[in-house]
ChimeraX commands (.cxc) that place a marker at each C-alpha (Angstrom):
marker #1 position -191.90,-91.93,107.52 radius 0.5
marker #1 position -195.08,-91.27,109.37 radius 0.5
marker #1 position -195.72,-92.19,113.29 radius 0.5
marker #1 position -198.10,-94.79,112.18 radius 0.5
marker #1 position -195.17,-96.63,110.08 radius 0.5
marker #1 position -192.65,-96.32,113.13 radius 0.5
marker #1 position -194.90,-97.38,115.46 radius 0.5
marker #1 position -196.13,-100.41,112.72 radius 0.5
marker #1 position -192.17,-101.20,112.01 radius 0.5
marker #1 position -191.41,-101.14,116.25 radius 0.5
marker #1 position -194.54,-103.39,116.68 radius 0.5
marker #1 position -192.75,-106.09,114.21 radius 0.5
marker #1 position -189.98,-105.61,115.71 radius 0.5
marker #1 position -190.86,-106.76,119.05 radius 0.5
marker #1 position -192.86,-109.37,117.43 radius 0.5
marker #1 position -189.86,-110.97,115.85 radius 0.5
marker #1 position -187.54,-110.50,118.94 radius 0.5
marker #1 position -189.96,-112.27,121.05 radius 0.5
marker #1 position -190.29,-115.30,118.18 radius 0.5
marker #1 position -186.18,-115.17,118.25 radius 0.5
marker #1 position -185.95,-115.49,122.32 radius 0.5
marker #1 position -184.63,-112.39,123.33 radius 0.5
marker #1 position -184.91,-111.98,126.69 radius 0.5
marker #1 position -187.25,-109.24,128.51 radius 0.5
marker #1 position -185.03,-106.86,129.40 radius 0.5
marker #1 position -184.04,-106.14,125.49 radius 0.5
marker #1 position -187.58,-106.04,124.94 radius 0.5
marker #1 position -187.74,-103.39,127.55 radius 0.5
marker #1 position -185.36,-101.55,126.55 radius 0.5
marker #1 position -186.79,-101.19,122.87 radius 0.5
marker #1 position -190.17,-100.31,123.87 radius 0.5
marker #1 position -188.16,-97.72,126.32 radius 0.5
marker #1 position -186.81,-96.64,122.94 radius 0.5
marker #1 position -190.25,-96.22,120.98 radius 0.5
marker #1 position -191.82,-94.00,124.00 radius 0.5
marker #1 position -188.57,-91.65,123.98 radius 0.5
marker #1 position -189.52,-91.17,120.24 radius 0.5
marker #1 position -193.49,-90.66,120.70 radius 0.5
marker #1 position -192.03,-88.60,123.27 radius 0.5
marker #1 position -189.31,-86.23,120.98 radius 0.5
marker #1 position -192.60,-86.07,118.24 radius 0.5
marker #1 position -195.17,-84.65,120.64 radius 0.5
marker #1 position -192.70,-81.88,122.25 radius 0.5
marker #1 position -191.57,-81.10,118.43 radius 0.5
marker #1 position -195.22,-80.31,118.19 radius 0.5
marker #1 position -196.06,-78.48,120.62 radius 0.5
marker #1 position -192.44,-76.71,120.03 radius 0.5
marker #1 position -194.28,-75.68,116.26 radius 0.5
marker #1 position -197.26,-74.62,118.10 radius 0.5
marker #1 position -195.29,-71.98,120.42 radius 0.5
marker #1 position -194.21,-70.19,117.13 radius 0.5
marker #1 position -197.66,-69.90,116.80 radius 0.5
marker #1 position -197.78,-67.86,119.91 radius 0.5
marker #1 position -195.09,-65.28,118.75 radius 0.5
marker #1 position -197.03,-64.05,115.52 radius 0.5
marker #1 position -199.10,-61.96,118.04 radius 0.5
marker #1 position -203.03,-61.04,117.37 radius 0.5
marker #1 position -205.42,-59.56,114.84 radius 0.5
marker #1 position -206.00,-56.19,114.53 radius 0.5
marker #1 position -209.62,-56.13,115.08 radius 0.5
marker #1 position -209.70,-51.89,114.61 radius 0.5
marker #1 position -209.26,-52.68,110.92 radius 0.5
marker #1 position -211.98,-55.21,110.93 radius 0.5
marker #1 position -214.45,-52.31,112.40 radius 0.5
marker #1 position -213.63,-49.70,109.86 radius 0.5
marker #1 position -214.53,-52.65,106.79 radius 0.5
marker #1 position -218.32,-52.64,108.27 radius 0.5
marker #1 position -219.50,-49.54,106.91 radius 0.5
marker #1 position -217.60,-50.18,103.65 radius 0.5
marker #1 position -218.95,-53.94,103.58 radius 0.5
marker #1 position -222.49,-52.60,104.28 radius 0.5
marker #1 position -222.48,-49.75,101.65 radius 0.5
marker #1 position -221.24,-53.17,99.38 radius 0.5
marker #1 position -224.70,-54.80,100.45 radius 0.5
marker #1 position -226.71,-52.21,99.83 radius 0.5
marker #1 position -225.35,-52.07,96.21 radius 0.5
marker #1 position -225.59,-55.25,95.53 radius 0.5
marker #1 position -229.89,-55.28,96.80 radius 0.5
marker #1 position -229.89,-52.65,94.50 radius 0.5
marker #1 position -228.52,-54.30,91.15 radius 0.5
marker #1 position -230.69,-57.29,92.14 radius 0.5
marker #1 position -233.64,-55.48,92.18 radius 0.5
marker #1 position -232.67,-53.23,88.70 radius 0.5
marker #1 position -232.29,-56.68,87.37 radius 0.5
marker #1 position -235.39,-58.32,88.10 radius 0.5
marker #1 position -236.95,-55.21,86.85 radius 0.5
marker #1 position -235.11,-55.18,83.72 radius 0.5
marker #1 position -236.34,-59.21,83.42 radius 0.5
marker #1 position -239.99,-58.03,83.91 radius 0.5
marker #1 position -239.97,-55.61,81.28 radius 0.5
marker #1 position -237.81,-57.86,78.95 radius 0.5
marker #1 position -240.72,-60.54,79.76 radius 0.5
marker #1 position -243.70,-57.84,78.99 radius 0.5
marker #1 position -242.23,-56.90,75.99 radius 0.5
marker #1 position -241.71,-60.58,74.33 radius 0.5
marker #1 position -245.38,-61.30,75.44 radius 0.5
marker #1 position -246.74,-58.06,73.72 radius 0.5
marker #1 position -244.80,-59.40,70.77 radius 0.5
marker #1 position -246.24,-62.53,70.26 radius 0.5
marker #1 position -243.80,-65.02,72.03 radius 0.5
marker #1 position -244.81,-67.71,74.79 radius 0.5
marker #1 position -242.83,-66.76,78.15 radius 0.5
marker #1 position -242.88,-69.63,80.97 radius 0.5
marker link #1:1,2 radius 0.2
marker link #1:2,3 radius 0.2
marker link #1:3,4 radius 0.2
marker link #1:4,5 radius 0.2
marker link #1:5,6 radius 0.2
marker link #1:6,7 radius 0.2
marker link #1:7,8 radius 0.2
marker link #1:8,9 radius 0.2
marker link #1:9,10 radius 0.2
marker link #1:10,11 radius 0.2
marker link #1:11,12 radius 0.2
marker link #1:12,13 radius 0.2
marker link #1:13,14 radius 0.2
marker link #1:14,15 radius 0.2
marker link #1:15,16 radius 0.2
marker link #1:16,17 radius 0.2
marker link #1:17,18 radius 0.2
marker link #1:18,19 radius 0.2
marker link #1:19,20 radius 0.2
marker link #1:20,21 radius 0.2
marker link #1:21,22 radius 0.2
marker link #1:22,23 radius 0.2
marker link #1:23,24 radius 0.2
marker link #1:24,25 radius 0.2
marker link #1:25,26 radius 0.2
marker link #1:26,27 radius 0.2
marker link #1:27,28 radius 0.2
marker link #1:28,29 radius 0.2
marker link #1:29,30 radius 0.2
marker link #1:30,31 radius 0.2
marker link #1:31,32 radius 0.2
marker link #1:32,33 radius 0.2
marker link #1:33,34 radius 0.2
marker link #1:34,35 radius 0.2
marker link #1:35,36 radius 0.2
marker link #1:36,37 radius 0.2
marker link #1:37,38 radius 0.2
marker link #1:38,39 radius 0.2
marker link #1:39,40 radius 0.2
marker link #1:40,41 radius 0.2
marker link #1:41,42 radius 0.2
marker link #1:42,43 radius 0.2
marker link #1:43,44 radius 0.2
marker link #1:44,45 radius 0.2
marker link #1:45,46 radius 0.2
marker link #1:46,47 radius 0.2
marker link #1:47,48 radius 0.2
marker link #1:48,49 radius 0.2
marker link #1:49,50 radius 0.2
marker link #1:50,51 radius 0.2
marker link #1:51,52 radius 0.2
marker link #1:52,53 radius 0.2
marker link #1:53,54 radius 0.2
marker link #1:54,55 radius 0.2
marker link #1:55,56 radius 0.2
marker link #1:56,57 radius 0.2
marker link #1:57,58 radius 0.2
marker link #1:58,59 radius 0.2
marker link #1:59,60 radius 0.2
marker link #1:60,61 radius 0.2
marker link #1:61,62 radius 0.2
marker link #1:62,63 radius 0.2
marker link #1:63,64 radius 0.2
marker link #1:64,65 radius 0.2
marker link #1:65,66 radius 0.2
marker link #1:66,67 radius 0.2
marker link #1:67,68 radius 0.2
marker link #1:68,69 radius 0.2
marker link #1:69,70 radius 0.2
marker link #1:70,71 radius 0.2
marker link #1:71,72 radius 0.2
marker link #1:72,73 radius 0.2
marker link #1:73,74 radius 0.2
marker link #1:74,75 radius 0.2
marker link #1:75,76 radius 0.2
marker link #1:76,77 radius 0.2
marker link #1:77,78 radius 0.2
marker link #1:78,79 radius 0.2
marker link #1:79,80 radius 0.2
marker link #1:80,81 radius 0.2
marker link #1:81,82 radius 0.2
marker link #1:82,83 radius 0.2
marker link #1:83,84 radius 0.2
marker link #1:84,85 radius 0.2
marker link #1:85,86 radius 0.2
marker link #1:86,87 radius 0.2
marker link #1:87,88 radius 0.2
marker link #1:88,89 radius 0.2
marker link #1:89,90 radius 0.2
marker link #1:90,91 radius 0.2
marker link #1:91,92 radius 0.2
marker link #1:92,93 radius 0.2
marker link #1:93,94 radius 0.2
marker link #1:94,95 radius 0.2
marker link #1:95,96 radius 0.2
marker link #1:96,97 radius 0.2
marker link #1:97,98 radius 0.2
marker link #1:98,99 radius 0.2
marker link #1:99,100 radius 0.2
marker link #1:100,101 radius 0.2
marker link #1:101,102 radius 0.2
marker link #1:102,103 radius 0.2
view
């Protein structure tokens, strides 16, 4: 059951105990109830966020050595773009010195 269908099934709730006469201080006491459970859901979340905390921080030195390695990567990769358009320009000179329409 989500918070929104709690909250939706409290708000009838009320509804109908205020259509059946119940007096104010039963109506009190159930909206007392629905904060104490908005309540217990927000500290169970921030309770999942402190694990959070404990899983400590990134190693950034291994981020620093990947640079050159991720550069040298670029670098290749400019390089087998350009041997490709180069093989498409000859590929393209060669069918027009055969004969065939290139667009």
């Amino acid at each position: 059951m989500t918070l929104q269908e709690l909250q939706r099934q409290l708000a009838t709730l009320r509804t109908k105990l205020a259509n059946a006469g119940v007096d104010e201080a039963q109506q009190l006491d159930l909206e007392i109830t629905e904060k104490k459970i908005q309540m217990q859901i927000i500290v169970g979340t921030f309770d999942a966020l402190k694990t959070l905390d404990g899983l400590g921080g990134v190693d950034l030195s291994k981020i620093t050595q990947l640079i050159p390695q991720v550069d040298q990567v670029i670098q290749d990769e400019i390089a087998r773009t350009k041997l490709v358009a180069q093989v498409v320009s000859i590929a393209k000179t060669a069918l027009r010195a055969a004969g065939l329409p290139i667009s």
